[in-house]
mmCIF file of the C-alpha atoms, coordinates in Angstrom:
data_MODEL
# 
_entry.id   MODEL 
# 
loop_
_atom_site.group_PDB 
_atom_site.id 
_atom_site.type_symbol 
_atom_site.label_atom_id 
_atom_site.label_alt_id 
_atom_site.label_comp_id 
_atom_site.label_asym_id 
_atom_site.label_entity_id 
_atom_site.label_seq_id 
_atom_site.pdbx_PDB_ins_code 
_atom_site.Cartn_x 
_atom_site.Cartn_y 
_atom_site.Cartn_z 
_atom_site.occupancy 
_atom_site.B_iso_or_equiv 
_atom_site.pdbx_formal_charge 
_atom_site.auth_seq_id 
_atom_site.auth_comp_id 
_atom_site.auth_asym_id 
_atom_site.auth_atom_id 
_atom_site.pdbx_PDB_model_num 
ATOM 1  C CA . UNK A 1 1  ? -64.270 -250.073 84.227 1.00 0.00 ? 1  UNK A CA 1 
ATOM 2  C CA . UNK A 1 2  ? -60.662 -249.398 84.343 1.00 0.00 ? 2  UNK A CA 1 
ATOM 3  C CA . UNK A 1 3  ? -57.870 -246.745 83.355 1.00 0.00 ? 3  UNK A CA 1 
ATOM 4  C CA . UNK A 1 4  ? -54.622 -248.139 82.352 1.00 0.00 ? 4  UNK A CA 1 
ATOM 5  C CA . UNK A 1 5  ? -51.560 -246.460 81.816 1.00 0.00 ? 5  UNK A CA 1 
ATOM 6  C CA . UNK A 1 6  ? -48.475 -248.367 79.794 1.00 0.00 ? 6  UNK A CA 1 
ATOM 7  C CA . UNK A 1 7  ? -44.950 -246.449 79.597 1.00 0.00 ? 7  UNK A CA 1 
ATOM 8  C CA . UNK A 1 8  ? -43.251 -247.977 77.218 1.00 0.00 ? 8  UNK A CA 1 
ATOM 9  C CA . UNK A 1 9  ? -39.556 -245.925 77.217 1.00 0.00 ? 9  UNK A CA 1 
ATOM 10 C CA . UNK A 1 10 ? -38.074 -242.983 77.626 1.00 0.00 ? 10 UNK A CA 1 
ATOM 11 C CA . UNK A 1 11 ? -36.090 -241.790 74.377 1.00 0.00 ? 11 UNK A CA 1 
ATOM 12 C CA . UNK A 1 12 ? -33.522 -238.690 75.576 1.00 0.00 ? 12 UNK A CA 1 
ATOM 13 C CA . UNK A 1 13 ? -32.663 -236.293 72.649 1.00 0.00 ? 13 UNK A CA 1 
ATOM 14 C CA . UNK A 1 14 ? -33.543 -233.554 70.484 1.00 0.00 ? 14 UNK A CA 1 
ATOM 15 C CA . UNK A 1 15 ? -36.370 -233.618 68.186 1.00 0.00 ? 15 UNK A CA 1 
ATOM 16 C CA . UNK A 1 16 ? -36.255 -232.857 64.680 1.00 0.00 ? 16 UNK A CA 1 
ATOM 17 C CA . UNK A 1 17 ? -38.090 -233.194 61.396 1.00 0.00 ? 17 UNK A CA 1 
ATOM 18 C CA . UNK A 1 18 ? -37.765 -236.398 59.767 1.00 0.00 ? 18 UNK A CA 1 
ATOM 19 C CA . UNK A 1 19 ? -37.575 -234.571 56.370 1.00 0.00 ? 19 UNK A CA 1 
ATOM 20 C CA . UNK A 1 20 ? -34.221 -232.875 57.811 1.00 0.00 ? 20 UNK A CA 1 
ATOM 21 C CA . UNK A 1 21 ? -32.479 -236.133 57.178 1.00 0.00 ? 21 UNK A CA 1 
ATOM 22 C CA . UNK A 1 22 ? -30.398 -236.951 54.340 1.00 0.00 ? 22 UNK A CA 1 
ATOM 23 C CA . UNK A 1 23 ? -27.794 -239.801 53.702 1.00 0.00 ? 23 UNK A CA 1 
ATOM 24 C CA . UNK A 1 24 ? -24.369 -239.247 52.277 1.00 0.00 ? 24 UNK A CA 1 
ATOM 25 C CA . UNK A 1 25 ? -22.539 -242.476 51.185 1.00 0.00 ? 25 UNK A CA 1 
ATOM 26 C CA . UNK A 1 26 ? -23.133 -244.471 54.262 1.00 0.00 ? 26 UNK A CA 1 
ATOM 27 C CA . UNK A 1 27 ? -23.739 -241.893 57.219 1.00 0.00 ? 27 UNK A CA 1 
ATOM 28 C CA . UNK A 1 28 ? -27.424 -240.337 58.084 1.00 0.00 ? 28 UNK A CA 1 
ATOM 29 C CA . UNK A 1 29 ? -27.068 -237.065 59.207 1.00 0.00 ? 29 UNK A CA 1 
ATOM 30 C CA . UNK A 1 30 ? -28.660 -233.580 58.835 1.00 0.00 ? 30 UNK A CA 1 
ATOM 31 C CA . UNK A 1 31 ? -27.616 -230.152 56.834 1.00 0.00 ? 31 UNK A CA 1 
ATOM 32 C CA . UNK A 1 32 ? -26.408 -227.592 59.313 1.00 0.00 ? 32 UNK A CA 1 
ATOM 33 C CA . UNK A 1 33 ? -26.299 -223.770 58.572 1.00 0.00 ? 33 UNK A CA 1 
ATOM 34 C CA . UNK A 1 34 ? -23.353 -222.406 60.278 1.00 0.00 ? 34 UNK A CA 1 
ATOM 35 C CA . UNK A 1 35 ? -21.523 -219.153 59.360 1.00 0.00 ? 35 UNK A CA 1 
ATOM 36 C CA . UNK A 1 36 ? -23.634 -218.668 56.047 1.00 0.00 ? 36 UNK A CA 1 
ATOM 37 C CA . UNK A 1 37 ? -23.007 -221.991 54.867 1.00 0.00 ? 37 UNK A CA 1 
ATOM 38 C CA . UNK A 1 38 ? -24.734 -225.634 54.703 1.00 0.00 ? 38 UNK A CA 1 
ATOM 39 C CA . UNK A 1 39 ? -22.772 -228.437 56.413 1.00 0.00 ? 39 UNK A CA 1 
ATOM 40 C CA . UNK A 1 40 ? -23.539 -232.397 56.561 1.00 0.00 ? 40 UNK A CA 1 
ATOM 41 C CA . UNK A 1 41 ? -23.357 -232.933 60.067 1.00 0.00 ? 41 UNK A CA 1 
ATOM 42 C CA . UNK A 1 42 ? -23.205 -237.012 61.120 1.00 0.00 ? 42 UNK A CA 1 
ATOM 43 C CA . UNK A 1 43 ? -26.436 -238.044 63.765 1.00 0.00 ? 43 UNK A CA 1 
ATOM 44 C CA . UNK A 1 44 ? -27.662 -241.323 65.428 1.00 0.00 ? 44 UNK A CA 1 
ATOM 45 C CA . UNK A 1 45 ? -31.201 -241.225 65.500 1.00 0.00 ? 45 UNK A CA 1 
ATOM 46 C CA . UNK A 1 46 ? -33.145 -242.749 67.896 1.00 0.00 ? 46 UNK A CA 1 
ATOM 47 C CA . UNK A 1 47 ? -37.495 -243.550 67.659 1.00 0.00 ? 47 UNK A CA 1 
ATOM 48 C CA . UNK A 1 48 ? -39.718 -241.445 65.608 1.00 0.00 ? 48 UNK A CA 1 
ATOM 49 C CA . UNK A 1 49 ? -42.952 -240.744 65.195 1.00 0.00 ? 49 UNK A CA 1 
ATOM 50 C CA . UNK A 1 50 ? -44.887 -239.434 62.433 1.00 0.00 ? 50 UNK A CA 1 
ATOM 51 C CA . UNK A 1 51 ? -43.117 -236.471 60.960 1.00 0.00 ? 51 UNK A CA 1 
ATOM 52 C CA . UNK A 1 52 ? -40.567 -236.161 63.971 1.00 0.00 ? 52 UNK A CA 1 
ATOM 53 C CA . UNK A 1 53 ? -37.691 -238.417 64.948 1.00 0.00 ? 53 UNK A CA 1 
ATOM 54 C CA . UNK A 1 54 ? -35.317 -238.340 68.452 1.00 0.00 ? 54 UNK A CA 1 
ATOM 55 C CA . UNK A 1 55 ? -31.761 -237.152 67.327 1.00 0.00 ? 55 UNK A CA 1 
ATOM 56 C CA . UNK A 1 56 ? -29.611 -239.055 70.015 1.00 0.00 ? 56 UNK A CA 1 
ATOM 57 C CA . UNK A 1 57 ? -25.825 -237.660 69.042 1.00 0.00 ? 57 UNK A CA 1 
ATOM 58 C CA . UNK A 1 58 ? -24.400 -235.788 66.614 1.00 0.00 ? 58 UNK A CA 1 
ATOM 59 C CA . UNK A 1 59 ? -26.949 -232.415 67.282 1.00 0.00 ? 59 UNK A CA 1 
ATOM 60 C CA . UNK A 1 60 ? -26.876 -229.833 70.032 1.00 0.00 ? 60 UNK A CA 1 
ATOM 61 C CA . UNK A 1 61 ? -30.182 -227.324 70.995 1.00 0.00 ? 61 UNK A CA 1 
ATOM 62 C CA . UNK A 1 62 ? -30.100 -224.051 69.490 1.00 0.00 ? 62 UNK A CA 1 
ATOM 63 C CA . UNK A 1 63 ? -28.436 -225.355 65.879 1.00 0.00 ? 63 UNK A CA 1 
ATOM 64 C CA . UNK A 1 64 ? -30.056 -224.680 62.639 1.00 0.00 ? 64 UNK A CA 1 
ATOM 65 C CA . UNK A 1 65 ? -30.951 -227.627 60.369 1.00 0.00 ? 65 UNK A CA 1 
ATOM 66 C CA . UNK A 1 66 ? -32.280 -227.175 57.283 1.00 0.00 ? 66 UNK A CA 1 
ATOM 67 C CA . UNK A 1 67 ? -35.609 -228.624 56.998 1.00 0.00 ? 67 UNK A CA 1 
ATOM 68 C CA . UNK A 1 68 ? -36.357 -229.613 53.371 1.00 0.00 ? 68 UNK A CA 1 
ATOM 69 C CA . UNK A 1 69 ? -32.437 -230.634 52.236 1.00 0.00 ? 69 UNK A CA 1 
ATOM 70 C CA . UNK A 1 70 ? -33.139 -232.114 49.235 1.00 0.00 ? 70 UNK A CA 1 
ATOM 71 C CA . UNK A 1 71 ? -30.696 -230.884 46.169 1.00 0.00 ? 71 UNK A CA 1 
ATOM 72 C CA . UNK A 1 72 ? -28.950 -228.838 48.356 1.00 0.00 ? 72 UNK A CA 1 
ATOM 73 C CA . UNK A 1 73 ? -24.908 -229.568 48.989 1.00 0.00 ? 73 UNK A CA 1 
ATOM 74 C CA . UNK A 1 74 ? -22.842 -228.691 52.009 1.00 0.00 ? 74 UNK A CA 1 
ATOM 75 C CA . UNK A 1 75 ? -21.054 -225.631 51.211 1.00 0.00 ? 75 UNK A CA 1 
ATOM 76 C CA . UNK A 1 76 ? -23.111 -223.973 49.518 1.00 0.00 ? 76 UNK A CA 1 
ATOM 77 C CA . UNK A 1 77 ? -24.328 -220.506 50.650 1.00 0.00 ? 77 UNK A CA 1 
ATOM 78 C CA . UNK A 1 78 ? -27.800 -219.876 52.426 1.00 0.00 ? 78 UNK A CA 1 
ATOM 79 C CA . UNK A 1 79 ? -29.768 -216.951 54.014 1.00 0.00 ? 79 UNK A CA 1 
ATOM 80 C CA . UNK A 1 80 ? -31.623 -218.680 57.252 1.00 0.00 ? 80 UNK A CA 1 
ATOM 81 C CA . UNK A 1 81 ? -35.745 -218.273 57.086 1.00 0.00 ? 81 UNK A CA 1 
ATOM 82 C CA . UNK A 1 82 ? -37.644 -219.533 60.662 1.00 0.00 ? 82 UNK A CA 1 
ATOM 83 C CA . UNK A 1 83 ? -40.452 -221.633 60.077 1.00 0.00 ? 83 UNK A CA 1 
ATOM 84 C CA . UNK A 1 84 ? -43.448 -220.823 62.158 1.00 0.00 ? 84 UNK A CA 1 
ATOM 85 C CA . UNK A 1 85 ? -45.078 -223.714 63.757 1.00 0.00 ? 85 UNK A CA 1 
# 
């Protein structure tokens, strides 16, 4: 009998949704809400797993990203909902 333990990294960096990433032209990034208003904001992203991936640049804590992007355009004006977990 035995008990093994195997670390295999250490990924540093906030943790989003994995649907909360979008692609414009050539840069992956997320839609912000800031002031009222969606903005593409540029991220690296590091590992994921399952329905979460490790932002590594581009995000700070505490900023809103819009979840489920799809059809919507930076710009355009939106009304913030929190999703409960």
């Amino acid at each position: 009998e035995a008990e093994v333990s195997i670390v295999a990294g250490r990924a540093i960096g906030l943790v989003a949704p994995a649907s909360s990433l979008v692609r414009q032209g050539d840069k992956m990034g997320v839609m912000l809400v800031r002031d009222g208003r969606t903005q593409f904001q540029p991220v690296k992203t590091g590992v994921s797993q399952g329905s979460e991936v490790i932002v590594t640049e581009g995000l700070r804590q505490g900023e809103s990203v819009i979840t489920q992007p799809r059809n919507v355009r930076a710009g355009e004006r939106v009304r913030p909902v929190m999703e409960k977990r």
